[in-house]
py3Dmol code that shows the C-alpha trace and the ligand (Angstrom):
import py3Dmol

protein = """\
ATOM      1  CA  UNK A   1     -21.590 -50.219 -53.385  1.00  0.00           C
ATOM      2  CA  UNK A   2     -25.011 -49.983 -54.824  1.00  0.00           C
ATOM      3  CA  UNK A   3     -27.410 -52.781 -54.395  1.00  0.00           C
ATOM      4  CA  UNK A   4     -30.231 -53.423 -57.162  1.00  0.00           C
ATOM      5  CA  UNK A   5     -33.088 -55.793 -55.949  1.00  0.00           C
ATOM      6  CA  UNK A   6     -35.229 -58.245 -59.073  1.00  0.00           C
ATOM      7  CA  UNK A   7     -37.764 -60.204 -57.689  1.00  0.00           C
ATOM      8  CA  UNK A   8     -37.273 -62.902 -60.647  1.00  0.00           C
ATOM      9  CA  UNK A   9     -34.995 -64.282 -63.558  1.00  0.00           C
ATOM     10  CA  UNK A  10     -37.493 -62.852 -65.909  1.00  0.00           C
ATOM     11  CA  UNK A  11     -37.439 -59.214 -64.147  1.00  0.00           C
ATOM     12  CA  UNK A  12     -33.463 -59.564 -64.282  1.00  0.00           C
ATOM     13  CA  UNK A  13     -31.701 -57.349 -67.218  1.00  0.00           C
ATOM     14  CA  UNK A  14     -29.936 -59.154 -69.770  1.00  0.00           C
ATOM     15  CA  UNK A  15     -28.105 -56.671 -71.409  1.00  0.00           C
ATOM     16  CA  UNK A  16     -25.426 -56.122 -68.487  1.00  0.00           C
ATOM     17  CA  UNK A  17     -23.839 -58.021 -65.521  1.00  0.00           C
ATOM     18  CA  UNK A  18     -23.491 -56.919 -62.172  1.00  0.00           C
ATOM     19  CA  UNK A  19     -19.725 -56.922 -60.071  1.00  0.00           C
ATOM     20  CA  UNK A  20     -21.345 -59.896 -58.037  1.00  0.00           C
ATOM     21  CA  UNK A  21     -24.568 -61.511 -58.498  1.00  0.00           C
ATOM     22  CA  UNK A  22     -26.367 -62.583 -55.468  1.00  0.00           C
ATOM     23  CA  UNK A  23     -28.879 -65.614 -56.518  1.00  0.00           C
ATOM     24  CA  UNK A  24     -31.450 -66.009 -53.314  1.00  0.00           C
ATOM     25  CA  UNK A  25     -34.177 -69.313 -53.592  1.00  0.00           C
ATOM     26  CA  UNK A  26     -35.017 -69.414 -49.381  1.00  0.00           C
ATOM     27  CA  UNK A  27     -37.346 -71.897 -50.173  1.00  0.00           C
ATOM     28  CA  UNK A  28     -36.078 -74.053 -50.795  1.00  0.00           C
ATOM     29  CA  UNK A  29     -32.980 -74.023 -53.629  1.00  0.00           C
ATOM     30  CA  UNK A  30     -30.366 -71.918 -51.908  1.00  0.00           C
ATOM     31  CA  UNK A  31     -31.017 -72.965 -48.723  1.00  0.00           C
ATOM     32  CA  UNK A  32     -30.098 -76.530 -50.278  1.00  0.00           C
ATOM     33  CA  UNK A  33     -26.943 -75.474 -51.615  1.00  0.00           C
ATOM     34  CA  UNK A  34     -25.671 -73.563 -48.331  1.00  0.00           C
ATOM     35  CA  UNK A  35     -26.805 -77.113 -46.441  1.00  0.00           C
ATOM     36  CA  UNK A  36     -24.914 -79.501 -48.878  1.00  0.00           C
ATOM     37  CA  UNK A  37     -21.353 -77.022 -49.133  1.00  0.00           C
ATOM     38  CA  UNK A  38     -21.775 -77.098 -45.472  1.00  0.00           C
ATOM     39  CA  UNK A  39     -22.102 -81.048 -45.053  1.00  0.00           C
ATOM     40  CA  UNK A  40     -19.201 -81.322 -47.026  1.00  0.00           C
ATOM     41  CA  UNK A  41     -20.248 -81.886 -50.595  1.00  0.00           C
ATOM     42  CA  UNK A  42     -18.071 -81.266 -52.869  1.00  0.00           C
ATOM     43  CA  UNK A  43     -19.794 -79.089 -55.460  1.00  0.00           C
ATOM     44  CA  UNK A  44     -23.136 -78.414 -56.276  1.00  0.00           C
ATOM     45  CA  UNK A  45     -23.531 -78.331 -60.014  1.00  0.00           C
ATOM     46  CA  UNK A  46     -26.945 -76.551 -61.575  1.00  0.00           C
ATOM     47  CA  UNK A  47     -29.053 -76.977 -64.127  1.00  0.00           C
ATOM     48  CA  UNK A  48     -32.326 -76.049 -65.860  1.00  0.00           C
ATOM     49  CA  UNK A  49     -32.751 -78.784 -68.045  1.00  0.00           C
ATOM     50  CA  UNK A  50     -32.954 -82.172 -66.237  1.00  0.00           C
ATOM     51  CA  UNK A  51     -31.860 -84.444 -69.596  1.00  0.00           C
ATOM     52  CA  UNK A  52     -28.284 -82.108 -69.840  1.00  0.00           C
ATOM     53  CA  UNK A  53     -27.837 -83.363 -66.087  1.00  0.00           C
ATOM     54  CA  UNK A  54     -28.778 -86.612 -66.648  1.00  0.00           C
ATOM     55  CA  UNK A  55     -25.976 -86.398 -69.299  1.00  0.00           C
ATOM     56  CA  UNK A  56     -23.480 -84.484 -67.573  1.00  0.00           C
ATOM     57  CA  UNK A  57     -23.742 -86.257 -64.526  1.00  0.00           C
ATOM     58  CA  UNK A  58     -23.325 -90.095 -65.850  1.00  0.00           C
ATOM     59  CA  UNK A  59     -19.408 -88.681 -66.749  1.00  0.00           C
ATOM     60  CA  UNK A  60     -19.124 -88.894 -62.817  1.00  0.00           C
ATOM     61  CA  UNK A  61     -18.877 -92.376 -61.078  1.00  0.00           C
ATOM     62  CA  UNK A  62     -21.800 -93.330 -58.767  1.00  0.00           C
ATOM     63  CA  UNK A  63     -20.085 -93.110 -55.936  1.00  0.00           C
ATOM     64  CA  UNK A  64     -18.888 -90.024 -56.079  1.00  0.00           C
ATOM     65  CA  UNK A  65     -22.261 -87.852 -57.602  1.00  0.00           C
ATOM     66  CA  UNK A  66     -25.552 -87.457 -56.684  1.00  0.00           C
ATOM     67  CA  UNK A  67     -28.594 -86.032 -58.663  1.00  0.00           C
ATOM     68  CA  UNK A  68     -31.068 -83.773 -57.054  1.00  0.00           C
ATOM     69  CA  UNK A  69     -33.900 -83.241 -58.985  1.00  0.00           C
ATOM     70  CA  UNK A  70     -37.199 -81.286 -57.884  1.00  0.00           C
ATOM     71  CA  UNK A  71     -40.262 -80.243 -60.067  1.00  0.00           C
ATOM     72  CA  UNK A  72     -43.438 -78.700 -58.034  1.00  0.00           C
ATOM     73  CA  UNK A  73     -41.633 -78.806 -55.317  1.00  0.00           C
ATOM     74  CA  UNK A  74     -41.692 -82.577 -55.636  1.00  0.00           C
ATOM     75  CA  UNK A  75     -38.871 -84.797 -56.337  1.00  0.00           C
ATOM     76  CA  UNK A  76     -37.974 -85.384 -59.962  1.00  0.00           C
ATOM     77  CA  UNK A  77     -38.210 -89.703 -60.758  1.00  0.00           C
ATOM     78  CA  UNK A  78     -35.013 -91.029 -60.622  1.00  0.00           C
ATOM     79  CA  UNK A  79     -33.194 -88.737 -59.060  1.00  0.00           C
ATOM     80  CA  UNK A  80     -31.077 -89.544 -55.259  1.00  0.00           C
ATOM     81  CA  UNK A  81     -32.324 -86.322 -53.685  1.00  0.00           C
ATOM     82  CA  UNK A  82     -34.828 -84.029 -53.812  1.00  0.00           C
ATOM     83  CA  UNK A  83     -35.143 -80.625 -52.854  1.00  0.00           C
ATOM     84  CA  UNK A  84     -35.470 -80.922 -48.954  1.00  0.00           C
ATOM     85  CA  UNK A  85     -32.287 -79.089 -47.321  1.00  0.00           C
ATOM     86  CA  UNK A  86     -32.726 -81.596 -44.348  1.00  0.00           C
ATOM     87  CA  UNK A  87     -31.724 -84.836 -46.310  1.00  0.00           C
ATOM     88  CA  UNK A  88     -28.870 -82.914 -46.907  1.00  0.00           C
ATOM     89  CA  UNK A  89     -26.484 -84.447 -44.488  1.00  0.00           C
ATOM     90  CA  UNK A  90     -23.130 -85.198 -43.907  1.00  0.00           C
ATOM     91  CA  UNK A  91     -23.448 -89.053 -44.142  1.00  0.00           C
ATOM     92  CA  UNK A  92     -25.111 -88.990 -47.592  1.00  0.00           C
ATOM     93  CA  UNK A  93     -23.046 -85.644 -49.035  1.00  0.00           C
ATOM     94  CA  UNK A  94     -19.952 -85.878 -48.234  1.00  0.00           C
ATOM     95  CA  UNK A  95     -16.848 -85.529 -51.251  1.00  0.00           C
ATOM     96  CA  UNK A  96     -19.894 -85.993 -53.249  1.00  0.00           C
ATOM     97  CA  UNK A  97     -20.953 -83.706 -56.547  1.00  0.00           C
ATOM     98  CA  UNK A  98     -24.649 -82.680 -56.110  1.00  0.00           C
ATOM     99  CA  UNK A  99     -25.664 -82.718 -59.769  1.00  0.00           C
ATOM    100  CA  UNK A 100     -29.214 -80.431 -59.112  1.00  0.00           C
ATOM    101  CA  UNK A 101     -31.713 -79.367 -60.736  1.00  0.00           C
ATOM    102  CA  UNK A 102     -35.067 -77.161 -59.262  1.00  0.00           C
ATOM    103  CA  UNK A 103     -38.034 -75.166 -60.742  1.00  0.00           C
ATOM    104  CA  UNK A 104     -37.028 -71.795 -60.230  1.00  0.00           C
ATOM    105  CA  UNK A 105     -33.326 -71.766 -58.285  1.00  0.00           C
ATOM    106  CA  UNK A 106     -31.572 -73.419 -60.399  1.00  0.00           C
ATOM    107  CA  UNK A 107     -32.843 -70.950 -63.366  1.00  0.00           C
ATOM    108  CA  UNK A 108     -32.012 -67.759 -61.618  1.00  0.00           C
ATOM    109  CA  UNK A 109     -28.644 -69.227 -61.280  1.00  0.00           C
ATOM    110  CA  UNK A 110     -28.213 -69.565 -65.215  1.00  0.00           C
ATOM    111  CA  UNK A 111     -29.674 -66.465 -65.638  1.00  0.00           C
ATOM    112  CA  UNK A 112     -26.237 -64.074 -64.006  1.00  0.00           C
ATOM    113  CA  UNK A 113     -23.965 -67.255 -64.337  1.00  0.00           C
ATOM    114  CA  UNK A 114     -21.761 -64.622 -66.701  1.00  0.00           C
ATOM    115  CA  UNK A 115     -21.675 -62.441 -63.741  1.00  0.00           C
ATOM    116  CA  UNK A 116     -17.806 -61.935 -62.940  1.00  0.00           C
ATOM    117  CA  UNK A 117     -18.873 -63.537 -59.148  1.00  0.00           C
ATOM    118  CA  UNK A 118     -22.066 -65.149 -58.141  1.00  0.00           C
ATOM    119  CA  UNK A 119     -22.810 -66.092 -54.277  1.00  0.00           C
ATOM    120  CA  UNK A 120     -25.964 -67.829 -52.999  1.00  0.00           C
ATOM    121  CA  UNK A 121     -28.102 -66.953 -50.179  1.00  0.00           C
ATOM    122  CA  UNK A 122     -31.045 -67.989 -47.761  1.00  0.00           C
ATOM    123  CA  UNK A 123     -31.886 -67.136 -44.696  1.00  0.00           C
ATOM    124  CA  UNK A 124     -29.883 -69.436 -42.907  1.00  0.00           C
ATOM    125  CA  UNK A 125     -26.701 -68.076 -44.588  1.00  0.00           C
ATOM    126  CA  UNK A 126     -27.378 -64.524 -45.382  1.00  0.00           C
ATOM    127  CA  UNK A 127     -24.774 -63.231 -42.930  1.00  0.00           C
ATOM    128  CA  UNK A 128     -21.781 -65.156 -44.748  1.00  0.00           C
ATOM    129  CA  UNK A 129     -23.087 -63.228 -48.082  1.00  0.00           C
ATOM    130  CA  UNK A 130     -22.940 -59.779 -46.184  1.00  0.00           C
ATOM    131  CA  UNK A 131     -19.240 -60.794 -44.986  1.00  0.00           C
ATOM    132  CA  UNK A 132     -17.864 -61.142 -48.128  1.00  0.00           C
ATOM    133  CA  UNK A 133     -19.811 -58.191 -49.899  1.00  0.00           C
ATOM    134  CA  UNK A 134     -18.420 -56.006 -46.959  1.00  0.00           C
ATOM    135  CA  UNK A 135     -14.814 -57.364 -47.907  1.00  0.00           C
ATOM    136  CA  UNK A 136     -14.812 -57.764 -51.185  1.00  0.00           C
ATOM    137  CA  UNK A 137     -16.664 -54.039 -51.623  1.00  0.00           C
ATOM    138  CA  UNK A 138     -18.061 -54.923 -55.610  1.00  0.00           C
ATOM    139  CA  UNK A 139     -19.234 -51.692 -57.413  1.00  0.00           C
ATOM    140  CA  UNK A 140     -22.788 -53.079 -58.722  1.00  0.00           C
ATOM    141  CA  UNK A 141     -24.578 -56.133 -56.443  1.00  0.00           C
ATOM    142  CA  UNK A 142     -27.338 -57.959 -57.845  1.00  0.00           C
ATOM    143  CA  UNK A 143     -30.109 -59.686 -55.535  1.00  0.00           C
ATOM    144  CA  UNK A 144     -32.203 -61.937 -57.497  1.00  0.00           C
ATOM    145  CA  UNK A 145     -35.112 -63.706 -56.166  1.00  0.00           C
ATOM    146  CA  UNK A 146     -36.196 -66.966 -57.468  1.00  0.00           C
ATOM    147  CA  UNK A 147     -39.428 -66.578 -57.561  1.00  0.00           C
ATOM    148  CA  UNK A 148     -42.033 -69.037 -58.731  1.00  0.00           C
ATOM    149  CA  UNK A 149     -42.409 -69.333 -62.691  1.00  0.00           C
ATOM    150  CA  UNK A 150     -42.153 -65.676 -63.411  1.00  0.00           C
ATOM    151  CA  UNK A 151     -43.996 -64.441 -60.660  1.00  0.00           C
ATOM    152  CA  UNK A 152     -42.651 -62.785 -57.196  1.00  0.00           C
ATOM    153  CA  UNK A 153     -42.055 -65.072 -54.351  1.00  0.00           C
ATOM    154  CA  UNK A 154     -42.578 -62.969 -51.006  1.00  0.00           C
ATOM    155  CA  UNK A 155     -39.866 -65.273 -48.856  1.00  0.00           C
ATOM    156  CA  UNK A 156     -37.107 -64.091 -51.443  1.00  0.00           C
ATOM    157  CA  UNK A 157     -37.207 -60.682 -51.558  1.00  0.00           C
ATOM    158  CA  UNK A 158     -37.535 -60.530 -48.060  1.00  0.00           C
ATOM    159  CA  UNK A 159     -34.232 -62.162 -48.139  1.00  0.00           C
ATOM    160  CA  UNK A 160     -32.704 -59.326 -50.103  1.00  0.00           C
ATOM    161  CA  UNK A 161     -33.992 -57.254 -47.685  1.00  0.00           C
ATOM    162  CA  UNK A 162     -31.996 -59.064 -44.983  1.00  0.00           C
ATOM    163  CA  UNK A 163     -29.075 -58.333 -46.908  1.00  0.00           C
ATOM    164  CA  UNK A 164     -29.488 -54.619 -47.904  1.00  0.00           C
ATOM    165  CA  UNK A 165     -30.600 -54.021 -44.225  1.00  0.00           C
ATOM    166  CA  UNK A 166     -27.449 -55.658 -42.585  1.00  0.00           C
ATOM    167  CA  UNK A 167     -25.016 -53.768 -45.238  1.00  0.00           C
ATOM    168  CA  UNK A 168     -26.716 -50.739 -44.525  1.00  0.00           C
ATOM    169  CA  UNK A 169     -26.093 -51.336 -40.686  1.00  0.00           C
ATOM    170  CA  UNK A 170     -22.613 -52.979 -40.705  1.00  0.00           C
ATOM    171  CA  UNK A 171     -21.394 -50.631 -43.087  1.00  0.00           C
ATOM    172  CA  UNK A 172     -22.770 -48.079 -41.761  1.00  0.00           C
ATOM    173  CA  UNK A 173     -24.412 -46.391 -45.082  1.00  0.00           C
ATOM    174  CA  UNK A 174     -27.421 -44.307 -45.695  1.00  0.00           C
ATOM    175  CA  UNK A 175     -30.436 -46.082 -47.839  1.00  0.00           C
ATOM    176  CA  UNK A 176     -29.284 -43.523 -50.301  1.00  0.00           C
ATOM    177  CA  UNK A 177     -26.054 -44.338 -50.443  1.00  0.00           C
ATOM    178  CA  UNK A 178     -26.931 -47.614 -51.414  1.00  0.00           C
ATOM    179  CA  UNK A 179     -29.973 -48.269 -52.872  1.00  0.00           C
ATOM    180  CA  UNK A 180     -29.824 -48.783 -56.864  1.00  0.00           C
ATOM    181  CA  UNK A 181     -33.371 -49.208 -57.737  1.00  0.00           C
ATOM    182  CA  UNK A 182     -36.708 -48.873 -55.822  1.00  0.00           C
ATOM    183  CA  UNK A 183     -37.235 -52.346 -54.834  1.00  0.00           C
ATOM    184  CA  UNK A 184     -34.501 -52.314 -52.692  1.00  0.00           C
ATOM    185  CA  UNK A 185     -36.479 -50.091 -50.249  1.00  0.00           C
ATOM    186  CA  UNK A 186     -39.565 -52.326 -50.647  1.00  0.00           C
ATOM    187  CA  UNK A 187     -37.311 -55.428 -50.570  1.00  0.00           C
ATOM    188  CA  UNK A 188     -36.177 -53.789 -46.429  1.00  0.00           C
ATOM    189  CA  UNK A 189     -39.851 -52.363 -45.495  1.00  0.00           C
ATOM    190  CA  UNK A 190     -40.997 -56.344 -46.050  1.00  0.00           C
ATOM    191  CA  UNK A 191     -38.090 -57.760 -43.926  1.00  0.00           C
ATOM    192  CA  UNK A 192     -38.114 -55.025 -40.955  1.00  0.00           C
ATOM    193  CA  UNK A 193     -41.833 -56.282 -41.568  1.00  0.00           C
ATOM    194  CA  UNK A 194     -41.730 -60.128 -40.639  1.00  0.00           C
ATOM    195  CA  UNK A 195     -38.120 -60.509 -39.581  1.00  0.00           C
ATOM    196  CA  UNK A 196     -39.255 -61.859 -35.872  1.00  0.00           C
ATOM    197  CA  UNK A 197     -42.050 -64.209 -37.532  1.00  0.00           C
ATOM    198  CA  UNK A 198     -40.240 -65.270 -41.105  1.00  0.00           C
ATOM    199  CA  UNK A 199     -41.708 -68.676 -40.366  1.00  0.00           C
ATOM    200  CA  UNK A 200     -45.330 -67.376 -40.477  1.00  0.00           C
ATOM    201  CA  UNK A 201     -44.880 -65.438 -43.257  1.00  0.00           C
ATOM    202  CA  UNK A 202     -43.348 -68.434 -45.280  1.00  0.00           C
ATOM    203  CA  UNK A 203     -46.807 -69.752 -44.276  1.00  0.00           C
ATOM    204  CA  UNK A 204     -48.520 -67.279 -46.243  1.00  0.00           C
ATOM    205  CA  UNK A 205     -46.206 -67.473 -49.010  1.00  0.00           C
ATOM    206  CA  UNK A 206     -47.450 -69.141 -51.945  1.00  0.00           C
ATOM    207  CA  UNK A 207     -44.734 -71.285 -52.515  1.00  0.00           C
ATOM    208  CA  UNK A 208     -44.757 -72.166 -48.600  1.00  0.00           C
ATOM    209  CA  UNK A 209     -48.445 -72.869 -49.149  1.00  0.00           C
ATOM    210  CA  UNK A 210     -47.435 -75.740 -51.711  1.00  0.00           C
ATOM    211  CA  UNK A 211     -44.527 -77.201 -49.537  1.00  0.00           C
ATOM    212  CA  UNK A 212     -47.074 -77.305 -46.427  1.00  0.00           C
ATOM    213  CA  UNK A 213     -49.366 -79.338 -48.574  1.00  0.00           C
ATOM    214  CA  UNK A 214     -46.077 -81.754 -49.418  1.00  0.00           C
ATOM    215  CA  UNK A 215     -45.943 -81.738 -45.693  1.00  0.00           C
ATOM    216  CA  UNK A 216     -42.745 -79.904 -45.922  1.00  0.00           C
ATOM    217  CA  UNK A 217     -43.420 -77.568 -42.542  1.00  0.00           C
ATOM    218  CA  UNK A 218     -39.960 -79.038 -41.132  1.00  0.00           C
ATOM    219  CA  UNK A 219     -38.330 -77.512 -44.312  1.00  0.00           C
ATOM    220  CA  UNK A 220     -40.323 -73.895 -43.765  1.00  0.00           C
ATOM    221  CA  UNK A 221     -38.923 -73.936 -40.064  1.00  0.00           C
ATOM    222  CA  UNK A 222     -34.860 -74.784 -41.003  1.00  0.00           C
ATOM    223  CA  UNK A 223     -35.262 -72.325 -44.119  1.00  0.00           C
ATOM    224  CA  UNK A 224     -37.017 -69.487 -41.782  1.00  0.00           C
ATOM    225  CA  UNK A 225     -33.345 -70.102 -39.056  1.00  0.00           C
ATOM    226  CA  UNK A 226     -31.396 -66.859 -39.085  1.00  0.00           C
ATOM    227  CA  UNK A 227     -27.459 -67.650 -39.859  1.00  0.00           C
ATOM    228  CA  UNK A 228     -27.466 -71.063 -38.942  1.00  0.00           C
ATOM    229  CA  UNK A 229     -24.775 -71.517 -41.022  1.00  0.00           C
ATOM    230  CA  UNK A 230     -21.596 -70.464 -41.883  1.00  0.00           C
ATOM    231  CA  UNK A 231     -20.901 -71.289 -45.651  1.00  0.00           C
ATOM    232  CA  UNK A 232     -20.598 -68.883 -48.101  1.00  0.00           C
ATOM    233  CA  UNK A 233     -21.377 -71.023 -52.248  1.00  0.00           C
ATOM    234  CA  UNK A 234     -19.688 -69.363 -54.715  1.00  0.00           C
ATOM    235  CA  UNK A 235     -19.294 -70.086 -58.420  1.00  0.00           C
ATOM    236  CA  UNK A 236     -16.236 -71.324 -59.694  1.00  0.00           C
ATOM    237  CA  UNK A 237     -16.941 -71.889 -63.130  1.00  0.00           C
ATOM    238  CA  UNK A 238     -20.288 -71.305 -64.694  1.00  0.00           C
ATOM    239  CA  UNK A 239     -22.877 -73.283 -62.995  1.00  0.00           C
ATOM    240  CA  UNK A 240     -20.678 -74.953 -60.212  1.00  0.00           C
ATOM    241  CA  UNK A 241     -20.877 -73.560 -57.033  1.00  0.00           C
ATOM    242  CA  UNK A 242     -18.682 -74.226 -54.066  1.00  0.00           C
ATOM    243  CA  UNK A 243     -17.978 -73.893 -50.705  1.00  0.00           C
ATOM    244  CA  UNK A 244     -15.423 -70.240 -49.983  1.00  0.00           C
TER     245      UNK A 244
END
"""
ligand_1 = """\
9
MLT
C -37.291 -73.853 -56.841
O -36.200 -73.830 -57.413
O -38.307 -73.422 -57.355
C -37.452 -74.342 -55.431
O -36.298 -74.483 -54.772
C -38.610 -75.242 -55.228
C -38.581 -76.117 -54.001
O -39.043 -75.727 -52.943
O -38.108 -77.245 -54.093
"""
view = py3Dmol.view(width=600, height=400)
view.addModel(protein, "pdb")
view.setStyle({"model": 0}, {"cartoon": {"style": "trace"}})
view.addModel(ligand_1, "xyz")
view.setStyle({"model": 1}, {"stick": {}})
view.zoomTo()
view.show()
């Protein structure tokens, strides 16, 4: 297995496709997803554009979708949801279709939706992603980071580290055995960095910087848990993920 770290959408090639494509948004898009497949939703279906999921989504009765829209880190007018994992739950998910759209997340997902399997991962699920990569041993893995319009987002690739790391432990491989480009290494040396303070570093983040002034500090704390969950979102058809 060889592992190939991009820090965004834009930095990801477009002229291949990885085995299995690992999209990672820790705050706060995948973290959503793997909190809404584990409440029970039915499927969470991405977009980019917010009018095709306004379309899309008004095929679906009311009572069984819900729209999740978030812009800035805000929630998009009009929408049920926004982007907070915590409002997530069980009582307002459940059997429903999370119709969602986000700033970056949702974008990265579009971006290796051709891949021939795309997972999601966060901090709080990065465990079930290292499960079935160990199992399902693909040739070429993909970690893409979010990021924030283009640029790097710290919190993501430090998430890829998590990954990497753990595969190179459980697996028991050499870095050389399985690193497929150079930010791999970087992508570990800034986990093994902050992996007993993630919370603090999502502080520093940029994007945590923005949340905190949303008053989002709940959401950098649940996003920052380690494995909190055991839910694995996988694609099932372009753009619809659900629950392994
Ligand atoms: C995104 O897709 O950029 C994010 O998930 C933003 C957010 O924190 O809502």
């Amino acid at each position: 297995m060889k592992l190939f770290v991009y820090h965004t959408p834009e930095l990801t090639p477009l002229e291949k496709l990885p085995d299995c494509a690992v999209v990672i948004d820790v705050l706060r898009a995948t973290t959503t997803i793997a909190a809404a497949l584990d409440a029970g939703a039915e499927a969470v279906q991405a977009f980019s554009d917010i009018d095709l999921l306004l379309k899309t989504s008004e095929a679906w009765l009311p009572k069984k979708r819900l729209r999740a829209g978030e812009r800035g880190g805000e929630k998009v007018e009009g929408c049920d949801l926004g982007n907070s994992p915590l409002n997530f739950t069980t009582e307002v998910v459940t059997g429903k279709r999370l119709f969602m759209t986000t700033t970056n997340g949702t974008r990265a997902l579009e971006r290796v939706a051709q891949s021939p399997t795309v997972i999601t991962a966060a901090q709080v699920n990065c465990q079930a992603a290292v499960n079935y990569l160990l199992e399902t041993q693909p040739k070429t893995v993909w970690l893409v980071g979010s990021g924030w319009q283009g640029s790097y987002a710290i919190e993501d690739t430090a998430c890829a580290g998590a990954i990497a790391l753990s595969l190179i432990e459980q697996a028991k491989l050499s870095l050389e055995e399985i690193t497929g480009n150079d930010e791999v290494v970087g992508a570990i040396a800034l986990y093994s960095q902050w992996k007993n303070n993630l919370v603090e570093m999502f502080r520093l983040a940029s994007h945590g910087q923005r949340l905190l002034k949303l008053g989002c500090d709940d959401d950098l704390k649940y996003c920052a848990e380690n494995n909190i969950l055991d839910v694995l979102p996988i694609q099932k058809e372009p753009g619809v993920l659900v629950k392994l």
